[in-house]
C-alpha positions as a Markdown table, in Angstrom:
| # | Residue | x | y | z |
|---|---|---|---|---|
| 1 | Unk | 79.9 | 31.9 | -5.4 |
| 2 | Unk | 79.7 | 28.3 | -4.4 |
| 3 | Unk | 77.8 | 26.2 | -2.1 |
| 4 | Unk | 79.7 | 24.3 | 1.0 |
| 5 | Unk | 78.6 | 22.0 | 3.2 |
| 6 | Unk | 79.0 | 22.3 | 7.3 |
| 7 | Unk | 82.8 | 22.8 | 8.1 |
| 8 | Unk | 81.7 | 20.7 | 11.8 |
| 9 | Unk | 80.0 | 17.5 | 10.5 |
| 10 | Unk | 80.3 | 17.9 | 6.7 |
| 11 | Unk | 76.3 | 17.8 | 6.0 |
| 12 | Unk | 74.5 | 20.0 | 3.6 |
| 13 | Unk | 71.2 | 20.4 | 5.3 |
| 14 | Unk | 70.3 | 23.8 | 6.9 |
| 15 | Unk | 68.2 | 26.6 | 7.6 |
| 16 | Unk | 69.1 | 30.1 | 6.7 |
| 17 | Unk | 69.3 | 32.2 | 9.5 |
| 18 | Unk | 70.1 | 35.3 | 8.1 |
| 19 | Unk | 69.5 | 36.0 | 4.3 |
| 20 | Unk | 72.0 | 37.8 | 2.1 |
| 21 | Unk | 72.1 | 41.7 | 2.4 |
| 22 | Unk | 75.0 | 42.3 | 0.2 |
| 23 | Unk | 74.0 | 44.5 | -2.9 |
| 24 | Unk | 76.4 | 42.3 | -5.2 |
| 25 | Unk | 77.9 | 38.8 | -5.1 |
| 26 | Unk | 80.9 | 40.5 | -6.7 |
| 27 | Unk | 84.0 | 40.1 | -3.6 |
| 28 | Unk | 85.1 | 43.6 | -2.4 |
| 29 | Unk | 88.3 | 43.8 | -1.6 |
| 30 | Unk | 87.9 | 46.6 | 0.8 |
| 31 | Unk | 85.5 | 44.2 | 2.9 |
| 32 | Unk | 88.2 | 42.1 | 3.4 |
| 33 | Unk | 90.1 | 44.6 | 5.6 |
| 34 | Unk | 90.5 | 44.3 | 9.4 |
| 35 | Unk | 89.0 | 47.7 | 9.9 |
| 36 | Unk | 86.2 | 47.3 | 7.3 |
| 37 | Unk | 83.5 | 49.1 | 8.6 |
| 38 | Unk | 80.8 | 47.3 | 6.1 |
| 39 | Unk | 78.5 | 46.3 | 9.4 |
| 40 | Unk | 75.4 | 44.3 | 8.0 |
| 41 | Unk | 77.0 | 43.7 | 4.6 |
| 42 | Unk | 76.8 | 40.3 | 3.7 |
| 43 | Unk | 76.3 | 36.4 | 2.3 |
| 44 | Unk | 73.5 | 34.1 | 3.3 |
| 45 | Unk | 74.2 | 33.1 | 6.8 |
| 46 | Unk | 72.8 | 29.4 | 7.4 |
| 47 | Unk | 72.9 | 27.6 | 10.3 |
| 48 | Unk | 73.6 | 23.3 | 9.8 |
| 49 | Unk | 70.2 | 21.2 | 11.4 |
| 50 | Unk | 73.0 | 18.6 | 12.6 |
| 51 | Unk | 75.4 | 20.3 | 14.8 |
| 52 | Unk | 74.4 | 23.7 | 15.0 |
| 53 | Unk | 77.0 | 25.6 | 13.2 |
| 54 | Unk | 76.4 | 28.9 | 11.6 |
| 55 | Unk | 78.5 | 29.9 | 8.3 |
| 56 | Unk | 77.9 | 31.5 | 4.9 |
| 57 | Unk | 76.3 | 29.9 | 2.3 |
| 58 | Unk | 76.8 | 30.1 | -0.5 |
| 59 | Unk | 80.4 | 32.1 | -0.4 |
| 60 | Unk | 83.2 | 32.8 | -2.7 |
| 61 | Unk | 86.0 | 30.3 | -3.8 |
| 62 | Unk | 88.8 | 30.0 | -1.8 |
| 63 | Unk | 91.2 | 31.4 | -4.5 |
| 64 | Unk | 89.1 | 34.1 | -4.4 |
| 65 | Unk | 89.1 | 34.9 | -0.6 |
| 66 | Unk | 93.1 | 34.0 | -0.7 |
| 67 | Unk | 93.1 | 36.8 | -3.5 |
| 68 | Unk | 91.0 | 39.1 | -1.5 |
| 69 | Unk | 93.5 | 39.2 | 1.4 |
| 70 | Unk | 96.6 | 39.1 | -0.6 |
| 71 | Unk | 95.6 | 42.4 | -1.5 |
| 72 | Unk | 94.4 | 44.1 | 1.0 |
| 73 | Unk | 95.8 | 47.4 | 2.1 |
| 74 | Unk | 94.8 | 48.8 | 5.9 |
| 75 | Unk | 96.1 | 52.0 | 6.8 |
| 76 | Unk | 94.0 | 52.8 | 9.6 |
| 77 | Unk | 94.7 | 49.8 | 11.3 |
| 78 | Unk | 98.1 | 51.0 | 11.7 |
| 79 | Unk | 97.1 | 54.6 | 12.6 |
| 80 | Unk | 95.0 | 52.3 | 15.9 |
| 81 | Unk | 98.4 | 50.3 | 16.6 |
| 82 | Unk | 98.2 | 52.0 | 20.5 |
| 83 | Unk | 94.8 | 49.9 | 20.7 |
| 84 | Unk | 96.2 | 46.9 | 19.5 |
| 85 | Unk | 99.1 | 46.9 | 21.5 |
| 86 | Unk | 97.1 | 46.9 | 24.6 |
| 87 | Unk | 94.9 | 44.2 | 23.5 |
| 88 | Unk | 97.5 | 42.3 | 23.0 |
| 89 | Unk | 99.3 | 42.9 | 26.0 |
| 90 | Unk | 95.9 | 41.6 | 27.8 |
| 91 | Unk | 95.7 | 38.6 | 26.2 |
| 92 | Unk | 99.2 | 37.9 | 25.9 |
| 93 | Unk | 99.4 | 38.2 | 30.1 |
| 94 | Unk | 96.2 | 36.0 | 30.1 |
| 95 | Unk | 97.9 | 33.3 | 27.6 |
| 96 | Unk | 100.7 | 33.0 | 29.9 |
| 97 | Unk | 98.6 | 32.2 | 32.3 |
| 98 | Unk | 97.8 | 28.6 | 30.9 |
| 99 | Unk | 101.1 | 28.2 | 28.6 |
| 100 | Unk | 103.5 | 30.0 | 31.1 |
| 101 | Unk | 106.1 | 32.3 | 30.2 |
| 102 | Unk | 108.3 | 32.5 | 26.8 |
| 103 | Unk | 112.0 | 32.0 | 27.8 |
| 104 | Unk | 112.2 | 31.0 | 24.3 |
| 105 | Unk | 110.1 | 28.9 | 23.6 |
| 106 | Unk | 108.4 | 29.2 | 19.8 |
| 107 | Unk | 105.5 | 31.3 | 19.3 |
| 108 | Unk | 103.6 | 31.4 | 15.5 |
| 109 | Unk | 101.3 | 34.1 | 15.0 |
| 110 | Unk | 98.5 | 33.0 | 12.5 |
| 111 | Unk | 96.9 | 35.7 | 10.3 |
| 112 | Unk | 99.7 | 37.9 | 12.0 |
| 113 | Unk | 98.8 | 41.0 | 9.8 |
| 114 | Unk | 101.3 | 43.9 | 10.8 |
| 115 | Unk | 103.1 | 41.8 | 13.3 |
| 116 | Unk | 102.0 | 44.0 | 16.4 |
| 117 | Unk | 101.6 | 40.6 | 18.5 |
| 118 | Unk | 104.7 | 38.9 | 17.1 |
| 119 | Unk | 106.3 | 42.0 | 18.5 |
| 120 | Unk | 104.4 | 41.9 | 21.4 |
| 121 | Unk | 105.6 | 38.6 | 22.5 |
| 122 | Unk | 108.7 | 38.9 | 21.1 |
| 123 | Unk | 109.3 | 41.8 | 23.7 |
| 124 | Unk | 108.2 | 39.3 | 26.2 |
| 125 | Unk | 110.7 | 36.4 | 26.0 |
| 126 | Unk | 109.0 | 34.4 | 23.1 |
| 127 | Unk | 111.0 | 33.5 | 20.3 |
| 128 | Unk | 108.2 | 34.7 | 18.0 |
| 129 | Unk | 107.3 | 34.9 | 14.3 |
| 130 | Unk | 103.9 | 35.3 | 12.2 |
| 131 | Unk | 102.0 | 34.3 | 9.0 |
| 132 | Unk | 100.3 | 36.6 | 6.8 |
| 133 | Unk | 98.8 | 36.3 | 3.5 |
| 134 | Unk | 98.3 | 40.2 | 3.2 |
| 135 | Unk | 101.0 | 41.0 | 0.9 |
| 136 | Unk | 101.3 | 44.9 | 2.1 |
| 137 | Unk | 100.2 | 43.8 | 5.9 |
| 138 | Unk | 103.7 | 41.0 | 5.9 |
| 139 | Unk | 105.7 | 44.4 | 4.2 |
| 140 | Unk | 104.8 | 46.4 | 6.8 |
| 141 | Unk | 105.8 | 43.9 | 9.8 |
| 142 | Unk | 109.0 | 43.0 | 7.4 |
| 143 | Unk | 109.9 | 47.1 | 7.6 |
| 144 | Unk | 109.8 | 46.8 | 11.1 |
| 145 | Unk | 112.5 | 44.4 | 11.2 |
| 146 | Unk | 109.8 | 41.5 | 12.3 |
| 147 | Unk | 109.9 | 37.8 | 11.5 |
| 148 | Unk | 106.0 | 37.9 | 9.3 |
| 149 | Unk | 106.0 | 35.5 | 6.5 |
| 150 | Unk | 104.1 | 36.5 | 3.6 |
| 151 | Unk | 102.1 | 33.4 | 3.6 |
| 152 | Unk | 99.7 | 31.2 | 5.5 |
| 153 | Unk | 100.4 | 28.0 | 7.5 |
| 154 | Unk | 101.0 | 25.8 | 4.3 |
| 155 | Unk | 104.2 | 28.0 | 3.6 |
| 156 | Unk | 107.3 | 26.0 | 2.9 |
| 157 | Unk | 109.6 | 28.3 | 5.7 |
| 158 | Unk | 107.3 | 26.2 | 8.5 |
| 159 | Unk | 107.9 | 23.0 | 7.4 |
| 160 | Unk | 110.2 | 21.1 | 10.2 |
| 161 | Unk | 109.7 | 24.2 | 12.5 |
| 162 | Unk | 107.8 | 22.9 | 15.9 |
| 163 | Unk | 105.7 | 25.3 | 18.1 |
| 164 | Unk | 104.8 | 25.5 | 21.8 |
| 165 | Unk | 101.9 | 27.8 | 21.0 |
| 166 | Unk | 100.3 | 29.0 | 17.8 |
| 167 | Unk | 97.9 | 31.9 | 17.7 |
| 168 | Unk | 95.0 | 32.8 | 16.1 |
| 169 | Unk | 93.4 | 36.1 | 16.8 |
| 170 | Unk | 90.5 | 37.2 | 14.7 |
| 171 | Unk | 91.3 | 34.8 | 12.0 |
| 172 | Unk | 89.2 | 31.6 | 12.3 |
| 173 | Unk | 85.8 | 33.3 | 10.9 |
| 174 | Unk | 88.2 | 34.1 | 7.9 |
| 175 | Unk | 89.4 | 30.8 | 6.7 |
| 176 | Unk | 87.6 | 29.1 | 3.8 |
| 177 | Unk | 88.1 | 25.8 | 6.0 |
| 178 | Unk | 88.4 | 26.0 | 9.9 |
| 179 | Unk | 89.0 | 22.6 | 10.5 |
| 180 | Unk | 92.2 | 22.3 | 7.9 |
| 181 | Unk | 93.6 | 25.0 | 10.0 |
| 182 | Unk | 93.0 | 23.7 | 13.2 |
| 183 | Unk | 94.4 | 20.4 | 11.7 |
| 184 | Unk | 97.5 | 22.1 | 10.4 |
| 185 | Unk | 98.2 | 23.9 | 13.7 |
| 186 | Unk | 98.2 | 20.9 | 15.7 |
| 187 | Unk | 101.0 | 19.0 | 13.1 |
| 188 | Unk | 103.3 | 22.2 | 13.6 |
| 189 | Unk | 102.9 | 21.9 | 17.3 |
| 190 | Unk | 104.9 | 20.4 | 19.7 |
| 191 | Unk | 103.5 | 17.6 | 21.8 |
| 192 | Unk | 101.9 | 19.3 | 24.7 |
| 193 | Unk | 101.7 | 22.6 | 22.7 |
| 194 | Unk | 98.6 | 24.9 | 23.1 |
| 195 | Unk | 96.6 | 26.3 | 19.9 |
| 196 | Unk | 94.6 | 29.7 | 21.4 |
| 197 | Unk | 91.9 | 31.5 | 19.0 |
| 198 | Unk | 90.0 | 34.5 | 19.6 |
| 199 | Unk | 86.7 | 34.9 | 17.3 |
| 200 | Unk | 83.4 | 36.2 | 18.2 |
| 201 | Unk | 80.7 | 34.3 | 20.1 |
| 202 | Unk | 77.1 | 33.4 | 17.7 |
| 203 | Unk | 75.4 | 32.3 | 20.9 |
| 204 | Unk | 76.0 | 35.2 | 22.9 |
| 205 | Unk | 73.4 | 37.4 | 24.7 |
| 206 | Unk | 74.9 | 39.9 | 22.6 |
| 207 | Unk | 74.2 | 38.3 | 19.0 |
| 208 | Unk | 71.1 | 37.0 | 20.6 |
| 209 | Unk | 69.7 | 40.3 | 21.2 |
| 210 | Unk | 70.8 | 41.8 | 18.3 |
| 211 | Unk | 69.8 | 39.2 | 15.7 |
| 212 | Unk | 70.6 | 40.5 | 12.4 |
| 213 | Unk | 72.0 | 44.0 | 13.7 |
| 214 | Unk | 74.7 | 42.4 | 15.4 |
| 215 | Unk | 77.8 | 44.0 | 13.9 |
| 216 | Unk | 80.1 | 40.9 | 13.3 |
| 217 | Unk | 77.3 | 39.9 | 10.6 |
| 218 | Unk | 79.9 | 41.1 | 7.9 |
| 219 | Unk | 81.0 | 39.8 | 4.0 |
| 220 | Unk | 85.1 | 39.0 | 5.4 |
| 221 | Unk | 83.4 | 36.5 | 8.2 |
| 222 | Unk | 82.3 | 33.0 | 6.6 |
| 223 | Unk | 82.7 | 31.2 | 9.8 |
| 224 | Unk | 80.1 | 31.7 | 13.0 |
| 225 | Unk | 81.1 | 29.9 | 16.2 |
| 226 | Unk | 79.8 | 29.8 | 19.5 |
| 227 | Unk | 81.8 | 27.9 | 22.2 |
| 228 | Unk | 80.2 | 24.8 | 21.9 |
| 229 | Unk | 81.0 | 24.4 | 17.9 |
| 230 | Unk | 83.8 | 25.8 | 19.0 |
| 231 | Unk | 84.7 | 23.4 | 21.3 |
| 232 | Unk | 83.9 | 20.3 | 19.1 |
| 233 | Unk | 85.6 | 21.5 | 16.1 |
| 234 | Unk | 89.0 | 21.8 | 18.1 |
| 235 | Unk | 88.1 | 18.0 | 19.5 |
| 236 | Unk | 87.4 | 16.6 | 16.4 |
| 237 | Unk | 91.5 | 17.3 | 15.4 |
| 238 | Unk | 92.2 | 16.4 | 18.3 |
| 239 | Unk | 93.0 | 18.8 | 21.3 |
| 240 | Unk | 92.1 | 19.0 | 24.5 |
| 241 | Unk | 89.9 | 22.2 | 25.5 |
| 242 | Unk | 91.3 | 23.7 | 28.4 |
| 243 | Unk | 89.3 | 26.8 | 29.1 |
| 244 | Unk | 87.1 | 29.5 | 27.4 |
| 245 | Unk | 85.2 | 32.4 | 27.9 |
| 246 | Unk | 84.5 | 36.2 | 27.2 |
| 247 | Unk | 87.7 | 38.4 | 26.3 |
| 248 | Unk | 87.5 | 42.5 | 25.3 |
| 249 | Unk | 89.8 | 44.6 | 23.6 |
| 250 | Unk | 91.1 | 47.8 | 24.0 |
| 251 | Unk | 89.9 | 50.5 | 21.0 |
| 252 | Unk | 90.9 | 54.3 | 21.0 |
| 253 | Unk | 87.9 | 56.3 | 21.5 |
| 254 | Unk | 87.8 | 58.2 | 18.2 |
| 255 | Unk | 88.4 | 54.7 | 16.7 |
| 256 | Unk | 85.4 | 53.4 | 18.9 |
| 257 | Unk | 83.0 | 56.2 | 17.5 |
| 258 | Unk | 83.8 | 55.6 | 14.0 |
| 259 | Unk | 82.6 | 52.1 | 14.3 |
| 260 | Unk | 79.4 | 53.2 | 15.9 |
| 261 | Unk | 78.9 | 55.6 | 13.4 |
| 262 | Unk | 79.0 | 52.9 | 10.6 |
| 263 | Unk | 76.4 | 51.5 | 12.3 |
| 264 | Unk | 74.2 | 54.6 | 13.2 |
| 265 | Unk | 74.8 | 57.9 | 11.3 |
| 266 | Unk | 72.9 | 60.2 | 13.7 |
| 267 | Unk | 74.2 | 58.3 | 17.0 |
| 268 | Unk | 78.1 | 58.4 | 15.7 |
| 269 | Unk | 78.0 | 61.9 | 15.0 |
| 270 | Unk | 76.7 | 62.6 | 18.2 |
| 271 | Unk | 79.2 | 60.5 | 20.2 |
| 272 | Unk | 81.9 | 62.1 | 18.0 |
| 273 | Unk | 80.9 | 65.4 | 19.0 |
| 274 | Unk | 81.2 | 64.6 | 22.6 |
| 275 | Unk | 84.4 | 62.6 | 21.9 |
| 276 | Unk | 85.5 | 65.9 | 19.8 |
| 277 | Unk | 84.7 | 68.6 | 22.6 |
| 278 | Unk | 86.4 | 66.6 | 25.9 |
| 279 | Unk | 89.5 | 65.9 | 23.1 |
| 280 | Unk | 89.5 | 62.4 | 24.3 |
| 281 | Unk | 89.7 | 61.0 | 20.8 |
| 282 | Unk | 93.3 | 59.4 | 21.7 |
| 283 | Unk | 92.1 | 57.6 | 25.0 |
| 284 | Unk | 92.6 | 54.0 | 24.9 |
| 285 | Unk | 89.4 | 52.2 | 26.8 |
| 286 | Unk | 88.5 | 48.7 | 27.8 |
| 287 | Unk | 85.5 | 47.3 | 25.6 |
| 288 | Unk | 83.7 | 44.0 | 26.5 |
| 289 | Unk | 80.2 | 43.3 | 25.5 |
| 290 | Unk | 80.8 | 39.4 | 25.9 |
| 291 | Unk | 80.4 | 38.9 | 22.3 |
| 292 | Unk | 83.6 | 37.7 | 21.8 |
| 293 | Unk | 85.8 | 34.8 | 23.0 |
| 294 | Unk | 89.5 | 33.0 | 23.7 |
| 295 | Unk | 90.1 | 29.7 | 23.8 |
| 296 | Unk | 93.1 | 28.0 | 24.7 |
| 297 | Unk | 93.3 | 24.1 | 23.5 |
| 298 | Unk | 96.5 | 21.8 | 23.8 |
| 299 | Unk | 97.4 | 18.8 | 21.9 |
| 300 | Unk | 98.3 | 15.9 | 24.3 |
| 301 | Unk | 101.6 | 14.9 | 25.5 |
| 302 | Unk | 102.7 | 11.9 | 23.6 |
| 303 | Unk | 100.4 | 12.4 | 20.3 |
């Protein structure tokens, strides 16, 4: 593992605000899965004296993490598509709302993973393709006919290829380097174009309350934002922050309990039981606890 200095204002002095719990330093590839359910597993989590920001620290190389995610494999993800789909729907009507409608315009998916967004939007007027450095998550999208480049945003295929919106959801807290991406995104879009993340919230009452049971304190999440170091990260390469604030999801309820149950036994098996007996392990449900967050951020007409 190496030691890295803040990705905000590139110091190296911190506090640690939550020690390492992970039982080796060795990188698991199975952490590195969307639907990893390794809750409370993972590196020293530091927090930078300057600016605030919270990341892990020490972590593993970047060739490593790339190498981690390349080959990861995530079946049940794709048995919870009907959760996924409705997210996205949600957040796609909500993007709209600030970017307007597709009609065409260009749409890249960042970190697209089985392409249910790109497919998403695509059904809604946008002419839109993905990323992916999972080589099995890129397969699957490619099987379903959809435009997922095994890759990242340094592939070759995006060179010369100008956005009006790029995407990230659930991807920032992954990157070895935040602010390259955010750097990247805005060269690949159009002036004018909008760059909108989804990530979880550090500062939320949520986290707060929980402190080092909060369930987003995983090995797969390096990167800790709330959205103020959200915010200044985005204007530091810069866009223009437009809005943000709380999103949900939706999750499948038998999906739902298995999370909980990864993070209490006795209090998953009991919610599955009740799940089990009603037979409502298929139903789709709104979650929001506020712990996680959207923002939509433009790069300025004529830069």
């Amino acid at each position: 593992m190496i030691h890295v200095n803040c990705n905000l204002c590139g110091r190296d002095d911190f506090t640690v605000r939550f020690p390492a719990t992970m039982a080796t330093e060795a990188i698991q590839v199975d952490a590195f899965s969307c639907t990893s359910p390794g809750y409370g597993n993972h590196a020293q989590i530091v927090q930078c004296n300057h600016c605030g920001y919270v990341y892990a620290n020490p972590r593993w190389t970047t060739e490593e993490i790339l190498a981690a995610y390349a080959a990861v494999e995530d079946e049940t993800y794709v048995e919870e598509r009907e959760g996924r789909e409705l997210t996205f729907q949600k957040h796609l009507a909500e993007m709209e709302k600030y970017t307007g409608p597709g009609n065409g315009r260009a749409l890249l998916d960042v970190g697209a993973y089985i392409g249910v967004f790109v497919d998403i939007a695509r059904q809604a007027g946008w002419d839109a393709c993905g990323v992916e450095p999972s080589d099995w998550a890129a397969s699957e999208a490619q099987k379903q006919g959809l435009p997922v480049i095994h890759g990242t945003q340094d592939t070759p295929e995006l060179t010369g290829r100008p956005f009006d919106v790029i995407t990230m959801w659930d991807v920032i807290e992954h990157v070895p380097d935040p602010s390259s991406e955010m750097a990247k995104a805005y060269q690949l879009l159009k002036p004018g174009g909008w760059l909108v993340l989804h990530t979880m919230d550090i500062d939320s009452r949520m986290a707060r309350l929980m402190g080092g049971r909060w369930p987003w304190l995983m090995d797969m999440h390096i990167h800790y934002f709330s959205q103020r170091t959200m915010a200044k990260m985005l204007q530091k390469n810069g866009f223009d922050v437009i809005w943000s604030g709380p999103q949900g999801r939706y999750l499948r309820l038998n999906y739902l309990v298995s999370r909980v149950e990864a993070m209490n036994r006795y209090l998953g098996h009991l919610t599955k039981a009740v799940v089990n007996g009603l037979h409502l392990g298929r139903v789709a449900v709104p979650v929001n606890f506020r712990d996680l967050f959207t923002v939509y951020a433009q790069r300025p007409f004529g830069n």
